[in-house]
N, C-alpha and C positions, 0 to 999 in steps of 0.2 A: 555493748551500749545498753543502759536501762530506760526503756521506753515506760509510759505510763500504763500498760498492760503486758511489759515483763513482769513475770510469775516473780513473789517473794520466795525464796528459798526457807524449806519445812526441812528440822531434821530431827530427829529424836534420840534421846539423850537415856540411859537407865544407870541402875546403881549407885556407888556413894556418893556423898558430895563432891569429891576431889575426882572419882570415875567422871560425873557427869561435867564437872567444870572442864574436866582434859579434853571431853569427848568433845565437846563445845570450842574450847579454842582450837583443837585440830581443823576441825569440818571450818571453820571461821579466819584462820589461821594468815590468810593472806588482808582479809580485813582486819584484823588488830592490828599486825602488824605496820598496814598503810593508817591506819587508825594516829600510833603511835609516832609514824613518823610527822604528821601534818600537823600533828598538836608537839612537836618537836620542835617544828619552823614556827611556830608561832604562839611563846611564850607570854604572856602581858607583859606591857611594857616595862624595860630595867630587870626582867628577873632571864633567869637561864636556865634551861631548863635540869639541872643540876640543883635551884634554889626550891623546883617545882617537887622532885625527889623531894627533898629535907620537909620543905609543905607539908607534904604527902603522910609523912612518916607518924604522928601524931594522930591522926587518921584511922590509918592502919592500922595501929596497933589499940587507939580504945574500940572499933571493929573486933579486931582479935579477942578483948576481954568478954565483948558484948556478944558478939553472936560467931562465936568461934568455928560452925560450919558453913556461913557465908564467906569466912577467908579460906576454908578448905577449897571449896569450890573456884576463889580467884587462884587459889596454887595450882590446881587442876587445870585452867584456863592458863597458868602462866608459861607453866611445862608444855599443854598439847603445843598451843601457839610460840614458842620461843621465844617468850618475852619475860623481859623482869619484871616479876611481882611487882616490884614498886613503880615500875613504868607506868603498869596497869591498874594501882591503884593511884594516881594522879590522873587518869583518865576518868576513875570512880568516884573522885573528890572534886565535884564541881564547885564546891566552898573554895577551895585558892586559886581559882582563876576569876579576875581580878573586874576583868575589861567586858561591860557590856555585853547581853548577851540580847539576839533581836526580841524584840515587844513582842512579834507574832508567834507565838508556839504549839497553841493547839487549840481546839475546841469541843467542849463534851456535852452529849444531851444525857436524860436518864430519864425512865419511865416505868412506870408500875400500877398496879390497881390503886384509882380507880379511871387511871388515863387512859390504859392503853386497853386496845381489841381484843386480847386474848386473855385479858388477865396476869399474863405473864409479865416479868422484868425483861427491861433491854435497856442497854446501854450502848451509846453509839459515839464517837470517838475518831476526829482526825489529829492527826500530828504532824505539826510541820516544823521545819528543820532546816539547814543549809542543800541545797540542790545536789552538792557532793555526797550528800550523808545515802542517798537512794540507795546507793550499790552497795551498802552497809548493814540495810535493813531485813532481820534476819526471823522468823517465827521457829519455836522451839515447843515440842513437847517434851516436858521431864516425865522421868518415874523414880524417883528416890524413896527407897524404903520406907522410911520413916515420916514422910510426909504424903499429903495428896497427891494425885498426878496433878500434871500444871500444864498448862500453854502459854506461851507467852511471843510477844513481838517486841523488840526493842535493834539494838545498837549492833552488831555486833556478837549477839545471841547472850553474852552475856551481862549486856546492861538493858535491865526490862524496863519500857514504856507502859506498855497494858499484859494485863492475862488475866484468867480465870481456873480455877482449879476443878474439877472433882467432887468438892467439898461444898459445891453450889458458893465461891463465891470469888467475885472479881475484882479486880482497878482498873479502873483507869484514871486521869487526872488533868492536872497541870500545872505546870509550872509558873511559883511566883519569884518574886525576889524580895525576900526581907532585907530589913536592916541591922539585923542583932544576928546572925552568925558568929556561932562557935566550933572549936575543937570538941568534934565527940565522931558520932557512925554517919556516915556521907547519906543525905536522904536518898541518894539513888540505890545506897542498899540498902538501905530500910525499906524499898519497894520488896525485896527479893522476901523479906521475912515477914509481910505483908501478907503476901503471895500463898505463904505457906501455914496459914493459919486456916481453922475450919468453921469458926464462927466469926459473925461479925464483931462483936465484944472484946473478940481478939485479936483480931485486925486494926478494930481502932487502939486498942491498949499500944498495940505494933508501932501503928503510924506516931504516935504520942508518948514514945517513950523518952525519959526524961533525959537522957545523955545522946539526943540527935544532935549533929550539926546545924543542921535546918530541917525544911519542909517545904514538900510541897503543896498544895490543893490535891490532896489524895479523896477522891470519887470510890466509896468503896459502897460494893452493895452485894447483897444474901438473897438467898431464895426463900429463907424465911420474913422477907417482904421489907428488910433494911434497904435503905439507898441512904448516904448522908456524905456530903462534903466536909475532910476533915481538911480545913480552912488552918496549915499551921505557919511558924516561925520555929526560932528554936527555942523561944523562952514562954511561947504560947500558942494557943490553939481556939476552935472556935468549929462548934459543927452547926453545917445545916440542911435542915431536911427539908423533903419535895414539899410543896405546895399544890397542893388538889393533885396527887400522885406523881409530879414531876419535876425536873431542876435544870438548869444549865449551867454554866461555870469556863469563861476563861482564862485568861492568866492576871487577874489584879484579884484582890478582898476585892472581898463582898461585907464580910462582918463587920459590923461598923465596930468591935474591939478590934479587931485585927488590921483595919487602914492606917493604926499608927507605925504599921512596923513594914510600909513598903518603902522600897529605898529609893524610889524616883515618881512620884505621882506624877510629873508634867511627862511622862513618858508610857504611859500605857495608854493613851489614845485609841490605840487599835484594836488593844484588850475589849476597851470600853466599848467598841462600834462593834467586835463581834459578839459581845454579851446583848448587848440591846439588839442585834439582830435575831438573836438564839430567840431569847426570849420576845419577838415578834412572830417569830414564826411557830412560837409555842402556844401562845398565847389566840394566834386567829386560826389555827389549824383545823383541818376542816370537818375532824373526826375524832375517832379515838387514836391513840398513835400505835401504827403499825409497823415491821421492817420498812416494808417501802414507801413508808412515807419520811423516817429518818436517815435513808441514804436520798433521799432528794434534798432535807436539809442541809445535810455533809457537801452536797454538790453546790450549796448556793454561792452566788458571785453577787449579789444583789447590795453589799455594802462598803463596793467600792473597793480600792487597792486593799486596805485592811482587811478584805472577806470570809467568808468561812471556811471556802474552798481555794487555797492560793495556789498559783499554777507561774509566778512570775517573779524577777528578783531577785533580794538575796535569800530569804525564806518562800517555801515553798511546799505544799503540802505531800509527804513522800511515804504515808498509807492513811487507811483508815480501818477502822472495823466496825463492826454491827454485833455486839453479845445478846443473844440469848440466852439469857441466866439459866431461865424456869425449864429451858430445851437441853441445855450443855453443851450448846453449839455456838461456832462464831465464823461469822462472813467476812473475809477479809478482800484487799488488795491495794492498790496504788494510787488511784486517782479514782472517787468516785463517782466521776461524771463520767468515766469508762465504764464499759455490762461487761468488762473480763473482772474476775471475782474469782477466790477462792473461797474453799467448806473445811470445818475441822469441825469433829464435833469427840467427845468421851464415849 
């Protein structure tokens, strides 16, 4: 049973891409698996999950042109865990699933000189989710040749929410919904190549490449003192930076170019109550911003059912983290109104 100070599960991953994706669906193995089968029962409405495959397929394969060792790594991940590649890119293709997903998804602060105590970046990050997804949620460090080393937390181990590299630079984010989705690389691997860049310049060229599907609100930020919301869709984009060294950002635009391309405005209500609570509690804060003064914000309940810290319902907050950029460290765990926490640092 996962309690809100059961430890997330750390495993570390080295070698190729298709090495580390195998190593990952092994250790992960019975979570895809239950992954796969509960997004089995329940297809959107009129399709089967047979139509989901065929979906899928177009996906995959402009992935494959695009970033050809992101799908090494889902073969790696399809082999350890015994699942079909195509299963588990319908899982990666949150573009053809159709039906509503909840309003509440997450909440991100970010801060740098000249806001914060030490001078240093931090970035702090809860993510919420359906209450079954808990036993799912997995923290990974890679070491892939060719790339920085990486940490990451997401799905499963191999669908990334947030991490930070090596290379002094992190994401985190969150999720919008546009309305101009197309066939191209699934934004949720676009997180993964992201991830694996060493500057910010490159990162955003990553988040903004012109054959995505979609996008999300990708929170990316460098220890050469970048922080910026890459605010996109799939036909457009929009960055924005800290304001007197800091930002917040939930799941609707903010950009006033980018409100034309959400796909239900009378539907982020929540979004709304937890962005203007972010930004109140950034805004009267009592100091410079510290770690522990943004895991007190990640704990707050203060603006009702839609809150920042959700503990109830069908969405439910199931981790959070604390990055310190400028350190190469990050504090993680489950519920941060709980003192069980975990350290990971390079």
């Amino acid at each position: 049973m996962i309690t809100p100070t059961t430890p997330i599960p750390l495993i570390r991953v080295s070698g190729s891409h298709h090495d580390t994706g195998r190593q990952i669906g092994a250790a992960c193995r019975d979570m895809l698996q239950h992954a796969v089968s509960r997004a089995r029962e329940c297809p959107p409405a009129g399709l089967t999950w047979d139509d989901m495959r065929r979906a899928a397929r177009p996906y995959l394969a402009a992935t494959r042109q695009a970033l050809p060792w992101v799908v090494e790594e889902l073969e790696g991940g399809a082999e350890g865990s015994g699942i079909d590649l195509l299963d588990l890119a319908v899982l990666a293709t949150e573009e053809i699933w159709r039906h509503p997903l909840p309003a509440e998804r997450c909440s991100d602060f970010a801060a740098g000189p000249p806001a914060t105590a030490d001078g240093g970046i931090w970035l702090a990050h809860n993510n919420d989710l359906s209450p079954a997804s808990a036993g799912q949620i997995v923290a990974v460090e890679w070491r892939v040749a060719d790339q920085p080393a990486l940490f990451t937390i997401g799905v499963g181990g191999l669908f990334i929410s947030v991490g930070y590299n090596d290379a002094g630079l992190s994401l985190t984010g969150n999720e919008v919904s546009p309305n101009d989705d197309t066939i191209g690389v699934p934004r949720l691997l676009i997180v993964r190549d992201i991830l694996a860049q060493r500057t910010a310049a490159a990162a955003i060229r990553a988040a903004t490449r012109p054959d995505r599907a979609s996008s999300y609100n990708n929170l990316i930020a460098h220890v050469d003192g970048t922080i910026v919301n890459v605010e996109g869709a799939a036909t457009d984009y929009a960055l924005l930076f800290t304001e007197n060294g800091w930002t917040v950002h939930t799941n609707h635009y903010v950009a006033p170019t980018m409100m034309q391309y959400e796909r239900d405005p009378s539907d982020i209500g929540g979004s709304l109550a937890r962005y203007r609570r972010a930004r109140e509690l950034m805004e009267t804060r009592d100091g410079p911003v510290t770690p522990a003064m943004l895991r007190r914000f990640l704990a707050d309940q203060q603006a009702g059912p839609a809150c920042l810290c959700r503990s109830d319902g069908e969405t439910q907050t199931v981790f959070w983290c604390i990055i310190g950029l400028s350190r190469g460290e990050i504090t993680f765990g489950r519920d941060p109104r709980e003192t069980a926490e975990q350290r990971f640092a390079f």
